[in-house]
PDB file with one MODEL, atoms N, CA, C and O in Angstrom:
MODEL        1
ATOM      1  N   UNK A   1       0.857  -1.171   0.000  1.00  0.00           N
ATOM      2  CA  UNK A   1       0.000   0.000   0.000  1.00  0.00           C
ATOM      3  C   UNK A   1       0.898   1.228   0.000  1.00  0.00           C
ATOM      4  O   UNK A   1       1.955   1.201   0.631  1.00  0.00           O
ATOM      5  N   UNK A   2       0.565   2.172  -0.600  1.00  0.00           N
ATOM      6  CA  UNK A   2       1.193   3.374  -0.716  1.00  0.00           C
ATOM      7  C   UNK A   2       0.173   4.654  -0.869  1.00  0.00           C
ATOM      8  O   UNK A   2      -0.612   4.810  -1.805  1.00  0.00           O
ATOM      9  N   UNK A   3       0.366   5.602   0.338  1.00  0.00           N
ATOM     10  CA  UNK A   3      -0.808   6.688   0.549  1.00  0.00           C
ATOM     11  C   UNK A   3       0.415   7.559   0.645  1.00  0.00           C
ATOM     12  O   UNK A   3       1.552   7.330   1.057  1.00  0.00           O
ATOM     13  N   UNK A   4      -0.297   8.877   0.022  1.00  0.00           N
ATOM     14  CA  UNK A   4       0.384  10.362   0.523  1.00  0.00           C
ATOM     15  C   UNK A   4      -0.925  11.440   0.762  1.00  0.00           C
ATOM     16  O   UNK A   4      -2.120  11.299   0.502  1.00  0.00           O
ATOM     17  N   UNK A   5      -0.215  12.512   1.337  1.00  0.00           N
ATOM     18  CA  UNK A   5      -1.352  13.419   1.934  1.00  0.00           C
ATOM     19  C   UNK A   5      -0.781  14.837   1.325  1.00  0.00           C
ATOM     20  O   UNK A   5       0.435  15.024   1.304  1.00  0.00           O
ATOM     21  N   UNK A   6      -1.198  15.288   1.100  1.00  0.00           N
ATOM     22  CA  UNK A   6      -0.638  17.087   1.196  1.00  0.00           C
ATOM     23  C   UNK A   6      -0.934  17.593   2.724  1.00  0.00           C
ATOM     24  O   UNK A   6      -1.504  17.133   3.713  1.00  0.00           O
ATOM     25  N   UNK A   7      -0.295  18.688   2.404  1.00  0.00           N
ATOM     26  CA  UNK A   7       0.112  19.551   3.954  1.00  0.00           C
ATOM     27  C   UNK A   7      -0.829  20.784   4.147  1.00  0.00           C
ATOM     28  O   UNK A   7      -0.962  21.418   5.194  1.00  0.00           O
ATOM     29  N   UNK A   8      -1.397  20.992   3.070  1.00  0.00           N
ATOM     30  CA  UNK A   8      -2.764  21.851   3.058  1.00  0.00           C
ATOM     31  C   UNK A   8      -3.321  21.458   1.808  1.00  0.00           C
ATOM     32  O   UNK A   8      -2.755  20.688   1.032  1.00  0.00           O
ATOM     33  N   UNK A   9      -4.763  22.145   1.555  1.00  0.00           N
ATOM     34  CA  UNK A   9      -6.252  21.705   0.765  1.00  0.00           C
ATOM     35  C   UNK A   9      -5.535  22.165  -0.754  1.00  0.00           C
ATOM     36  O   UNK A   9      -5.928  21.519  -1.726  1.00  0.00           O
ATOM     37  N   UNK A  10      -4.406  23.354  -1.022  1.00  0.00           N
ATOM     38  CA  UNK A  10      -3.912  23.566  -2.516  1.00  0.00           C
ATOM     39  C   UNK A  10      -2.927  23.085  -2.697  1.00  0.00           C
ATOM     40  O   UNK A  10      -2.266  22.929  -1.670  1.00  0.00           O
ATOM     41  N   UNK A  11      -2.346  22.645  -3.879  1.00  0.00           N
ATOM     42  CA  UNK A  11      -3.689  23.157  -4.694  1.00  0.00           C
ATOM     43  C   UNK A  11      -4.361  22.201  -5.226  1.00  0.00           C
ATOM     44  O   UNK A  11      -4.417  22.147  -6.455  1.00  0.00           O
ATOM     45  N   UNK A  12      -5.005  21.256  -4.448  1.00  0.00           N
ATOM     46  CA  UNK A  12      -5.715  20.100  -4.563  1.00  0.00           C
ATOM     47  C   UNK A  12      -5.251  18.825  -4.723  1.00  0.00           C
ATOM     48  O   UNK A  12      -4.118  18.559  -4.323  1.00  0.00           O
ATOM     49  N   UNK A  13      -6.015  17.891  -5.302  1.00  0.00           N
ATOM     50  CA  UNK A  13      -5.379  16.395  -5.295  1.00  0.00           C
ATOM     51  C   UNK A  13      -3.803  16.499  -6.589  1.00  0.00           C
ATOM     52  O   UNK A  13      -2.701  16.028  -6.308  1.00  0.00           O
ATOM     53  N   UNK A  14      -4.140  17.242  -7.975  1.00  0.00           N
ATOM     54  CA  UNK A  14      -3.255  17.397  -8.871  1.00  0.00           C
ATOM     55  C   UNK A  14      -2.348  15.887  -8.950  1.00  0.00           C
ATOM     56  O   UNK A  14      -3.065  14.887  -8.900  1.00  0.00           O
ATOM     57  N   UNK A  15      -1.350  15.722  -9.028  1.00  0.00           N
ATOM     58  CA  UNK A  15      -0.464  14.807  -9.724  1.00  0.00           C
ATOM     59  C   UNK A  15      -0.081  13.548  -8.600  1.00  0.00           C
ATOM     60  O   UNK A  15       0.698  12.601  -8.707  1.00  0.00           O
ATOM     61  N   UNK A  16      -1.002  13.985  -7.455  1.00  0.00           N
ATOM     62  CA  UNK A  16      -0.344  12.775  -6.326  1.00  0.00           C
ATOM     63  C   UNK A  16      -0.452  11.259  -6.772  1.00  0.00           C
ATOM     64  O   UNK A  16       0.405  10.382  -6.667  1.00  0.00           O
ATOM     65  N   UNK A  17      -2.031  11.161  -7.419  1.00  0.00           N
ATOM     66  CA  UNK A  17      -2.447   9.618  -7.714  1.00  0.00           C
ATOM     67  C   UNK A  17      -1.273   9.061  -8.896  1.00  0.00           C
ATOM     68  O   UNK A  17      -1.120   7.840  -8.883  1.00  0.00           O
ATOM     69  N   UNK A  18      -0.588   9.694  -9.725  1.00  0.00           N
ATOM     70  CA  UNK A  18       0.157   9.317 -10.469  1.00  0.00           C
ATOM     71  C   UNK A  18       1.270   9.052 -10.157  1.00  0.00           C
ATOM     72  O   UNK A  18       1.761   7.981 -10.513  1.00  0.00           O
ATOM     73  N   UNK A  19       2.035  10.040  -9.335  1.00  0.00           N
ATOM     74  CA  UNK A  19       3.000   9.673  -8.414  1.00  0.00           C
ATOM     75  C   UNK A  19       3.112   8.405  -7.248  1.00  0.00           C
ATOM     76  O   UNK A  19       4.218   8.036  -6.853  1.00  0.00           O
ATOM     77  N   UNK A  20       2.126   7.926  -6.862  1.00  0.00           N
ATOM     78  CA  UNK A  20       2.195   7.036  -5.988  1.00  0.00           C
ATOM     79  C   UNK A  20       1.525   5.784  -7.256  1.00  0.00           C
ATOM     80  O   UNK A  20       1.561   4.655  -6.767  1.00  0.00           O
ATOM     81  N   UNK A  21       1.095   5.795  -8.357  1.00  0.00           N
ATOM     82  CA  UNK A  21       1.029   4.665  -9.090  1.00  0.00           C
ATOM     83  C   UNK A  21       2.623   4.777  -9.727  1.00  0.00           C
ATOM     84  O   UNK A  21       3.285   3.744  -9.631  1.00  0.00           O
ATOM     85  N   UNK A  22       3.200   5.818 -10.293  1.00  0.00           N
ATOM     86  CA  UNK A  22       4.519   5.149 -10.632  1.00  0.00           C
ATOM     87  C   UNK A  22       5.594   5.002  -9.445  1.00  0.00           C
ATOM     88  O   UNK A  22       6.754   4.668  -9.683  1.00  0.00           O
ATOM     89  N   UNK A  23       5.242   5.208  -8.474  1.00  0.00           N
ATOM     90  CA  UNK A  23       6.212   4.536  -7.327  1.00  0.00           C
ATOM     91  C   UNK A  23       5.949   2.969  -7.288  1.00  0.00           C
ATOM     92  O   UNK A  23       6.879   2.176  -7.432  1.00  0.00           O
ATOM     93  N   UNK A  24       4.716   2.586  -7.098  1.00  0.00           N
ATOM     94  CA  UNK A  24       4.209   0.990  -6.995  1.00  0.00           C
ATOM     95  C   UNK A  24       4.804   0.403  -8.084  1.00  0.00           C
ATOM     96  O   UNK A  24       5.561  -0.504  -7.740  1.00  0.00           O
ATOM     97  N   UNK A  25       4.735   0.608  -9.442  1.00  0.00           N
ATOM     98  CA  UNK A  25       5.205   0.328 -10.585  1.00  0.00           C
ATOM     99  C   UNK A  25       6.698   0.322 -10.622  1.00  0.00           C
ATOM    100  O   UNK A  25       7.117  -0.652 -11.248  1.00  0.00           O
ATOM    101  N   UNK A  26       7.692   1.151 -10.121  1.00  0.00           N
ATOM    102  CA  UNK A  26       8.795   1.556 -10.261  1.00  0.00           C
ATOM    103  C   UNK A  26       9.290   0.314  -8.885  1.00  0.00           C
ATOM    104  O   UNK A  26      10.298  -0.391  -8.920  1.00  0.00           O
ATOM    105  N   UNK A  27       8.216   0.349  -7.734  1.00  0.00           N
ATOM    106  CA  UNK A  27       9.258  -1.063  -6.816  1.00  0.00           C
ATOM    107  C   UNK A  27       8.421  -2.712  -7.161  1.00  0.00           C
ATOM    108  O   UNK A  27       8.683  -3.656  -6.415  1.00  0.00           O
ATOM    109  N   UNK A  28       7.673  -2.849  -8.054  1.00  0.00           N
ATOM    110  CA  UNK A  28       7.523  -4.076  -8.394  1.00  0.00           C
ATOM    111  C   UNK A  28       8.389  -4.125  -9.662  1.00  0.00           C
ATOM    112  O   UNK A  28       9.212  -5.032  -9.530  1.00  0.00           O
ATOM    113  N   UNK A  29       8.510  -3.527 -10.780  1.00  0.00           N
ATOM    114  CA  UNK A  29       9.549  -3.947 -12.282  1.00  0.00           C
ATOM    115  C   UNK A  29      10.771  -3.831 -11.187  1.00  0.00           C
ATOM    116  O   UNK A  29      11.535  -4.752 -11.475  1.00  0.00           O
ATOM    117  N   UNK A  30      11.308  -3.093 -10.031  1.00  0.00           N
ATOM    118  CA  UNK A  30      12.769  -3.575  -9.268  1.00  0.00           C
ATOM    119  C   UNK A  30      13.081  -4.835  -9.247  1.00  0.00           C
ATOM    120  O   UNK A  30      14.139  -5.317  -9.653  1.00  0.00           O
ATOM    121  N   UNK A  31      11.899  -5.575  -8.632  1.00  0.00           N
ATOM    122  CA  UNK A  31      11.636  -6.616  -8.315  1.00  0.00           C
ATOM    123  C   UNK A  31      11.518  -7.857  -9.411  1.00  0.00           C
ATOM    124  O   UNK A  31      11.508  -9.057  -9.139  1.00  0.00           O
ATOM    125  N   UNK A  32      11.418  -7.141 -10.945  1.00  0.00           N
ATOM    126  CA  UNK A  32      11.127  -8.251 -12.117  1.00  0.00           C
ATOM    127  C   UNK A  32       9.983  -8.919 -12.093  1.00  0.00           C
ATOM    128  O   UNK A  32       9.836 -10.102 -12.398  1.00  0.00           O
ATOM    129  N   UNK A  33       8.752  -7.789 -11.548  1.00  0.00           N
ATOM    130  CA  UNK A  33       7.366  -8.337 -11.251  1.00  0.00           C
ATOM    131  C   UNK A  33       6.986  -7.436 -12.089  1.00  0.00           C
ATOM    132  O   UNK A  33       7.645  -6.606 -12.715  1.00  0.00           O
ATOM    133  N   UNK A  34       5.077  -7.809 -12.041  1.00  0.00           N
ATOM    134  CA  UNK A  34       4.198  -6.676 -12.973  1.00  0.00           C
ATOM    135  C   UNK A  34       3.817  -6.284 -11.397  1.00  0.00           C
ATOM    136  O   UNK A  34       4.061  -6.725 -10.274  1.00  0.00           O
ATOM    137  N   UNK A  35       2.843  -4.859 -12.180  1.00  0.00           N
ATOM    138  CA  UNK A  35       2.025  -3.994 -10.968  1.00  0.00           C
ATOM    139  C   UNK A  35       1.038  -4.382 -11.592  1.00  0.00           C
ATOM    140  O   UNK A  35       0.823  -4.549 -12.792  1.00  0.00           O
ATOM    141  N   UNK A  36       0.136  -4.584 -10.217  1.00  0.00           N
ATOM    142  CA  UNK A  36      -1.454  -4.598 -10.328  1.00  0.00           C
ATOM    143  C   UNK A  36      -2.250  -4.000  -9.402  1.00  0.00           C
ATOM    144  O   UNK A  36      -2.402  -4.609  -8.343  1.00  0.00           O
ATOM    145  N   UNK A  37      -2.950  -2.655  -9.588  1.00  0.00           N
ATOM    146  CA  UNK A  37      -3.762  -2.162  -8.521  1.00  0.00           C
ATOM    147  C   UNK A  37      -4.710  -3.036  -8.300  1.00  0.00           C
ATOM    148  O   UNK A  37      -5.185  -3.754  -9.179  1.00  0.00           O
ATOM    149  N   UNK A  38      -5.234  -3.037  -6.473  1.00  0.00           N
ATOM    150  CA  UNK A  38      -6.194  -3.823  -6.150  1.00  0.00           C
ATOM    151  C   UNK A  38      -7.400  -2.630  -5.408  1.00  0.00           C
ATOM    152  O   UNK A  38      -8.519  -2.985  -5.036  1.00  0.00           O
ATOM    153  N   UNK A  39      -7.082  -1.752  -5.347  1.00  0.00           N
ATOM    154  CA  UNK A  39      -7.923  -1.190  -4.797  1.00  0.00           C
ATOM    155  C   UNK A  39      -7.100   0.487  -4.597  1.00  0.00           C
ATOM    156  O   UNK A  39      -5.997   0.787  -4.138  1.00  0.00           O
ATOM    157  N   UNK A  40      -8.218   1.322  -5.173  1.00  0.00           N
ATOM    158  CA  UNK A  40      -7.482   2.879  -4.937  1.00  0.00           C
ATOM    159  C   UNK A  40      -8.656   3.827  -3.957  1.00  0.00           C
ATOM    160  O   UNK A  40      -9.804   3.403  -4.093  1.00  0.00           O
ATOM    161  N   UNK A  41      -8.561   4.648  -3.307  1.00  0.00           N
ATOM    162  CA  UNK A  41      -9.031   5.599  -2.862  1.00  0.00           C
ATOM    163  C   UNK A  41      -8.383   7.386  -2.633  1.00  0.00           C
ATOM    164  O   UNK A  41      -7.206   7.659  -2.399  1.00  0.00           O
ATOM    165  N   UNK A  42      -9.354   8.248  -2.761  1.00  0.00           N
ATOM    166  CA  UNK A  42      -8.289   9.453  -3.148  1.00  0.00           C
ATOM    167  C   UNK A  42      -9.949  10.314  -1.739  1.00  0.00           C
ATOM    168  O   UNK A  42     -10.989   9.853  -1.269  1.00  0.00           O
ATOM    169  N   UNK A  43      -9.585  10.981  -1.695  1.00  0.00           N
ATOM    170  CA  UNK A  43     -10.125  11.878  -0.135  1.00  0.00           C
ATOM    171  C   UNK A  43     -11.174  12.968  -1.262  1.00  0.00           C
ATOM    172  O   UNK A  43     -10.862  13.274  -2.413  1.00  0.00           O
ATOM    173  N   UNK A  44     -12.021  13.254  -0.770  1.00  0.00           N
ATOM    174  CA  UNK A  44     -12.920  14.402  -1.366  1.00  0.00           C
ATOM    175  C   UNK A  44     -13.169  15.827  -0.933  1.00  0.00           C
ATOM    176  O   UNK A  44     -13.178  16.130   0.260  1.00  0.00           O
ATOM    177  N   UNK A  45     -13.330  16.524  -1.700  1.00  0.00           N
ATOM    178  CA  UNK A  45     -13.609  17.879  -1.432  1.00  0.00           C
ATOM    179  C   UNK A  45     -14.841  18.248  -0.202  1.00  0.00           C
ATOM    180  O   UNK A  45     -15.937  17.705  -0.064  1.00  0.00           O
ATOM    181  N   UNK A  46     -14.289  19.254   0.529  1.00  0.00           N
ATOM    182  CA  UNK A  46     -14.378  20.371   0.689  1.00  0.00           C
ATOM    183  C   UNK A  46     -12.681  19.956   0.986  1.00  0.00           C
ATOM    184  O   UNK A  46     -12.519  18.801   1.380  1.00  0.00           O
ATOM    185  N   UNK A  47     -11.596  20.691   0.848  1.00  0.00           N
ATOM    186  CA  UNK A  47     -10.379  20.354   1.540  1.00  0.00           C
ATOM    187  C   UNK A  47      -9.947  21.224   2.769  1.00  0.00           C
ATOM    188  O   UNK A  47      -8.856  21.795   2.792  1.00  0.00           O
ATOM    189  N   UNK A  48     -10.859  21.296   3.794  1.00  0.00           N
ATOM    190  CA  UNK A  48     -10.520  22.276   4.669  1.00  0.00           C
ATOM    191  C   UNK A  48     -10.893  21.540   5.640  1.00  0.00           C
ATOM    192  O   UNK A  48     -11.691  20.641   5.376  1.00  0.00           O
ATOM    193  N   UNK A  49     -10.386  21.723   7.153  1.00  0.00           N
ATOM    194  CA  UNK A  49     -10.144  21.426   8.168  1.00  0.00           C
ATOM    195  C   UNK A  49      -9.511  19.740   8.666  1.00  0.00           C
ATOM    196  O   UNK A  49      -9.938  18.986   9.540  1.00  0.00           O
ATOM    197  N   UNK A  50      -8.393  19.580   7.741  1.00  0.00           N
ATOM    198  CA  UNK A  50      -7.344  18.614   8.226  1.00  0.00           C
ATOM    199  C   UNK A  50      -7.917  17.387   6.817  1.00  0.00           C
ATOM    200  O   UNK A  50      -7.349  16.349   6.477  1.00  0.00           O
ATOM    201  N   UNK A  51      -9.226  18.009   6.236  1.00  0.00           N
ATOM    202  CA  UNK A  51      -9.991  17.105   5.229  1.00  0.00           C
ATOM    203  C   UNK A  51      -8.507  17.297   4.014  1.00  0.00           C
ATOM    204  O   UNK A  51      -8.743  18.159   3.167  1.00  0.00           O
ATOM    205  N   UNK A  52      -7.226  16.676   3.881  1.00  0.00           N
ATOM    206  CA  UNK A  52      -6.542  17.550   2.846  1.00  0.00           C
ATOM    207  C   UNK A  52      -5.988  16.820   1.791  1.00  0.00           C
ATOM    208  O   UNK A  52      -5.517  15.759   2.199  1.00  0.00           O
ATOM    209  N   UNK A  53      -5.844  17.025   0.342  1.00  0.00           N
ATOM    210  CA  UNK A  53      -5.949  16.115  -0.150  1.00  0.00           C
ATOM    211  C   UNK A  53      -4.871  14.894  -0.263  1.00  0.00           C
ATOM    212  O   UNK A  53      -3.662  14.924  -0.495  1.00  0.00           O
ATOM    213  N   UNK A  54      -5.901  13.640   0.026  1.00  0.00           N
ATOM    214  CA  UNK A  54      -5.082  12.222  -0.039  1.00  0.00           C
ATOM    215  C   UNK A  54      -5.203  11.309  -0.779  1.00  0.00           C
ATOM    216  O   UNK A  54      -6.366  11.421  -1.168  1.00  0.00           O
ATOM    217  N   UNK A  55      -4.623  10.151  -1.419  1.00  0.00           N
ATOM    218  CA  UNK A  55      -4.496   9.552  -2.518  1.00  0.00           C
ATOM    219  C   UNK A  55      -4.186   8.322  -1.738  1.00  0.00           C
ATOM    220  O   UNK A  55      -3.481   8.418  -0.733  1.00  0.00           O
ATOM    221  N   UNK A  56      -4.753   6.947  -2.202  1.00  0.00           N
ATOM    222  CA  UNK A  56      -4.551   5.844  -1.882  1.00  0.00           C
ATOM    223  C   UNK A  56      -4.246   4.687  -2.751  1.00  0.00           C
ATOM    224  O   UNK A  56      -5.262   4.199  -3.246  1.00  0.00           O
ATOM    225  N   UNK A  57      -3.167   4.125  -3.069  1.00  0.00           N
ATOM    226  CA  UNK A  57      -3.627   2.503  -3.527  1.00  0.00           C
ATOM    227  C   UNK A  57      -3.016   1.549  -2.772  1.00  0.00           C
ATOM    228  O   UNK A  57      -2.118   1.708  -1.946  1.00  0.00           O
ATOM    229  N   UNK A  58      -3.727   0.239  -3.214  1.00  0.00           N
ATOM    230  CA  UNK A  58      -3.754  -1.262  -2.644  1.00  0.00           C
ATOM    231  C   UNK A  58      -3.426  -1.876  -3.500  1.00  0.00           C
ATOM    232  O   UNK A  58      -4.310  -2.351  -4.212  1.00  0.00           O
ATOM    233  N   UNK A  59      -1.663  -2.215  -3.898  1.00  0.00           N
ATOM    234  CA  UNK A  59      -0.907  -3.017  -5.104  1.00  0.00           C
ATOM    235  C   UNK A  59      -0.652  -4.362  -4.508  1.00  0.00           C
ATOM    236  O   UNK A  59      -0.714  -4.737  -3.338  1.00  0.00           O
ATOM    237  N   UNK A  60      -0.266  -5.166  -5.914  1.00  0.00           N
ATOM    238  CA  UNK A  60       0.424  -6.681  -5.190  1.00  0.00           C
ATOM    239  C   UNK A  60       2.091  -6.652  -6.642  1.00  0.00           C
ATOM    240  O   UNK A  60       2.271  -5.822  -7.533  1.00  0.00           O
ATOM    241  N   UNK A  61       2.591  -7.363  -6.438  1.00  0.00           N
ATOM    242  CA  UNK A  61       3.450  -7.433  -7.396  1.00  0.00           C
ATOM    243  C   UNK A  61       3.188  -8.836  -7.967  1.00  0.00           C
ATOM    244  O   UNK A  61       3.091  -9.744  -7.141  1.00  0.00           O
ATOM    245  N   UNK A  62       3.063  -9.129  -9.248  1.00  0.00           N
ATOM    246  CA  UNK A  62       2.971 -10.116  -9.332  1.00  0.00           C
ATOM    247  C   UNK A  62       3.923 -10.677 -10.609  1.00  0.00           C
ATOM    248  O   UNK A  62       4.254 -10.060 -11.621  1.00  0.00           O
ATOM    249  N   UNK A  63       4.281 -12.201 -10.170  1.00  0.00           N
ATOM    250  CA  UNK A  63       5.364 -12.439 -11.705  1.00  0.00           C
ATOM    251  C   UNK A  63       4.497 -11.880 -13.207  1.00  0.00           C
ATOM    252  O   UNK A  63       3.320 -11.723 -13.532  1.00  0.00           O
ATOM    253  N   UNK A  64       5.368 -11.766 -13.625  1.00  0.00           N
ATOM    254  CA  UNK A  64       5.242 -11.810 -15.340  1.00  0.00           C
ATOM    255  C   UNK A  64       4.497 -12.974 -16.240  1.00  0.00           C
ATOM    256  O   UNK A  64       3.799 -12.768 -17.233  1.00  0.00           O
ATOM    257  N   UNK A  65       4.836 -14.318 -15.613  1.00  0.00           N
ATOM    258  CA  UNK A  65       4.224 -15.231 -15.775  1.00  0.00           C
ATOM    259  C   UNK A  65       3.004 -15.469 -15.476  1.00  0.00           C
ATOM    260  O   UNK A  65       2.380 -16.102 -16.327  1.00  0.00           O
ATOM    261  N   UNK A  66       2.323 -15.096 -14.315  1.00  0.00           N
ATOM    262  CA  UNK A  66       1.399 -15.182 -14.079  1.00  0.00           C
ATOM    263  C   UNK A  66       0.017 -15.432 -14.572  1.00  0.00           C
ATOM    264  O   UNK A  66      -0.612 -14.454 -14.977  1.00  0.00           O
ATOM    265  N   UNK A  67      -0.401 -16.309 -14.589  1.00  0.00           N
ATOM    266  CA  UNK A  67      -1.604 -16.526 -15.626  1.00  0.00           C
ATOM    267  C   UNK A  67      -2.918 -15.769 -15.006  1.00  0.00           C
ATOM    268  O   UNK A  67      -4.027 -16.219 -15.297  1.00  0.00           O
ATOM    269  N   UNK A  68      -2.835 -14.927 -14.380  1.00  0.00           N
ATOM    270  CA  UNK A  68      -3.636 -14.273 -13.730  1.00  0.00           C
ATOM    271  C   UNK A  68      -3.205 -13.161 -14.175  1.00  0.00           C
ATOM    272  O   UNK A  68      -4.122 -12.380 -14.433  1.00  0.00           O
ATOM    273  N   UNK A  69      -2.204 -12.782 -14.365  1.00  0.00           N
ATOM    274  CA  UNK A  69      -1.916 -11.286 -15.146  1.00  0.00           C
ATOM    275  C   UNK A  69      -3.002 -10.516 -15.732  1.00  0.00           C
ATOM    276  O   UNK A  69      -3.520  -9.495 -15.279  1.00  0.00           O
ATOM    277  N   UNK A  70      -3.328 -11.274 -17.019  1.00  0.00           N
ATOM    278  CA  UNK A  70      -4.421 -10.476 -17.732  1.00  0.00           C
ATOM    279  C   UNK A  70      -5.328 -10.012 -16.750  1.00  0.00           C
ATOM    280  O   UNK A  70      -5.117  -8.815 -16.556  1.00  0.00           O
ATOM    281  N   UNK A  71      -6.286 -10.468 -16.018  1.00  0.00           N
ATOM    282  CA  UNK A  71      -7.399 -10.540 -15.281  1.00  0.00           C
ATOM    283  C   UNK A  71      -7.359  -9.838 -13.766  1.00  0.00           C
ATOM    284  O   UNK A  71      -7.277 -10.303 -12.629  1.00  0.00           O
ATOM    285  N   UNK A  72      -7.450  -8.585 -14.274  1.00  0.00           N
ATOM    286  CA  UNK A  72      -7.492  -7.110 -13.057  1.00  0.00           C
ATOM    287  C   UNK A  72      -9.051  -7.675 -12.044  1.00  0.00           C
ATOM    288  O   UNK A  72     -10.086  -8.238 -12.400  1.00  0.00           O
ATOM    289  N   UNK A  73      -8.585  -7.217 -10.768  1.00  0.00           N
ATOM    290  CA  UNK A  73      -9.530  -7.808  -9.944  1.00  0.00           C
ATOM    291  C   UNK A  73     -10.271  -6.332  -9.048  1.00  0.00           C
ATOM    292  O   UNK A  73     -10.671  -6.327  -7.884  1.00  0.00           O
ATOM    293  N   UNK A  74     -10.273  -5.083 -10.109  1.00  0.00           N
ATOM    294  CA  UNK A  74     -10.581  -4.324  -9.317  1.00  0.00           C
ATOM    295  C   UNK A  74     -12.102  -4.096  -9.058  1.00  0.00           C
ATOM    296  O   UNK A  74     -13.055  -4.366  -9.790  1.00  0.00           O
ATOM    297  N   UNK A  75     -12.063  -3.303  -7.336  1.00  0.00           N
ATOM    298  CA  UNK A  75     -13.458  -3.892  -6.944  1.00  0.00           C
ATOM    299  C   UNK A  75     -13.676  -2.048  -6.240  1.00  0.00           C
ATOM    300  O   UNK A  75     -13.084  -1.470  -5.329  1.00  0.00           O
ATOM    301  N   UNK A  76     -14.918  -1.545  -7.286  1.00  0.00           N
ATOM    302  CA  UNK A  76     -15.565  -0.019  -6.765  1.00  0.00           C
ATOM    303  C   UNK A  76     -15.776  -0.010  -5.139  1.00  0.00           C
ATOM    304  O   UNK A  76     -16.225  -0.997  -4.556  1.00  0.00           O
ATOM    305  N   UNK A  77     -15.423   1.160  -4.484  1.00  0.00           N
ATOM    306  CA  UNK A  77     -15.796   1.132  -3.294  1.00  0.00           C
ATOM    307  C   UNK A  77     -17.146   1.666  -3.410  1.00  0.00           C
ATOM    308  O   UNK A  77     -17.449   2.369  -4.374  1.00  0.00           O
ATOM    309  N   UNK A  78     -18.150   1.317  -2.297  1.00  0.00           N
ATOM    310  CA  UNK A  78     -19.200   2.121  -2.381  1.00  0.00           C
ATOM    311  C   UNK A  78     -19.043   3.239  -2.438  1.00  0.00           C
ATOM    312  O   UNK A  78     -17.830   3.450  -2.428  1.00  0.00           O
ATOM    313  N   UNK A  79     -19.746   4.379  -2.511  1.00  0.00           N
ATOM    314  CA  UNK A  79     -20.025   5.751  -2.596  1.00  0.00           C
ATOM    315  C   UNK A  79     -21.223   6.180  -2.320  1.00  0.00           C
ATOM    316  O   UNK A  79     -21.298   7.370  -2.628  1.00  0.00           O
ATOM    317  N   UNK A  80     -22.317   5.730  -1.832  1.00  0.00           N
ATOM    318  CA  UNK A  80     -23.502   5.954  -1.093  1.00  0.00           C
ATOM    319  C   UNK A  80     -24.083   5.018  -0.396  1.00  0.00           C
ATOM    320  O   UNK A  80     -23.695   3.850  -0.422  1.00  0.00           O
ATOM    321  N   UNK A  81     -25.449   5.591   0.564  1.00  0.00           N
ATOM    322  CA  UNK A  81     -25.483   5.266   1.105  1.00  0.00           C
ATOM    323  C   UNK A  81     -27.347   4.794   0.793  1.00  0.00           C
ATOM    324  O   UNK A  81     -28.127   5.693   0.477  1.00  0.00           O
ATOM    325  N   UNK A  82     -27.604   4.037   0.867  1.00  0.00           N
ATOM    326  CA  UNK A  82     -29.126   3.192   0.385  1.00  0.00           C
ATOM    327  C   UNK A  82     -29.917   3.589   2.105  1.00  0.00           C
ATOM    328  O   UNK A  82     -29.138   3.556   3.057  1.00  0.00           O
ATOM    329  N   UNK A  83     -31.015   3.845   2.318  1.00  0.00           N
ATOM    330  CA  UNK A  83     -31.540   3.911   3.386  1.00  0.00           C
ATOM    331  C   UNK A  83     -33.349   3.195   3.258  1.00  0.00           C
ATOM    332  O   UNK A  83     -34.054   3.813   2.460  1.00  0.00           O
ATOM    333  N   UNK A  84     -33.743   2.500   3.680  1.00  0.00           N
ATOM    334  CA  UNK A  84     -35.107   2.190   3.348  1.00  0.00           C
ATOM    335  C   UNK A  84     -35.993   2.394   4.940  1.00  0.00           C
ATOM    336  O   UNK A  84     -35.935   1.952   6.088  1.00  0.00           O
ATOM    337  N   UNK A  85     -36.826   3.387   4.103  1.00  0.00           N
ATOM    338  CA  UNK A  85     -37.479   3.657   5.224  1.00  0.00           C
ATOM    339  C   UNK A  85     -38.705   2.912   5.652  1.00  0.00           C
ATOM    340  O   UNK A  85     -39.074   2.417   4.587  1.00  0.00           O
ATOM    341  N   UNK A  86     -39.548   2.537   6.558  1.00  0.00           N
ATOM    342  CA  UNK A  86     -41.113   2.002   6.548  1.00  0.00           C
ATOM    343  C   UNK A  86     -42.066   2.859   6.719  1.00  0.00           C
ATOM    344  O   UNK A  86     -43.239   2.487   6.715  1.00  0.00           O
TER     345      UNK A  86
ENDMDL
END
């Protein structure tokens, strides 16, 4: 896993999610593996009061060989919330 935060709300999320996908990428090919995200999350706006922007992913390294390679296992986080009333 690899998360970063900024130190205040500007000037927003900008180039972090890319930076922390070519870090994951850059220490699995070290390794003579592929990258595979398993799960990302990035923080939402309003960016004020400690809310500031953050970037998340959930990598594995996996061989080259891998016959699982092709077949990305990524899974949406929710984003709302369902309520049923009576």
């Amino acid at each position: 896993m690899i998360a970063k935060q900024q130190a205040t709300g500007f000037p927003g999320p900008g180039n972090m999610k890319g930076e922390i996908i070519a870090e994951g990428s850059a220490h699995c090919s070290s390794q003579g593996k592929s990258f595979r995200i398993l799960n990302m999350q990035e923080s939402q706006p309003p960016y004020i009061l400690g809310n500031y922007p953050r970037s998340e992913i959930q990598f594995m390294c996996i061989p080259k060989d891998d016959p699982d390679h092709q077949r990305p296992k990524l899974v949406q986080s929710p984003n709302g919330i369902i309520e049923q009333k009576k």
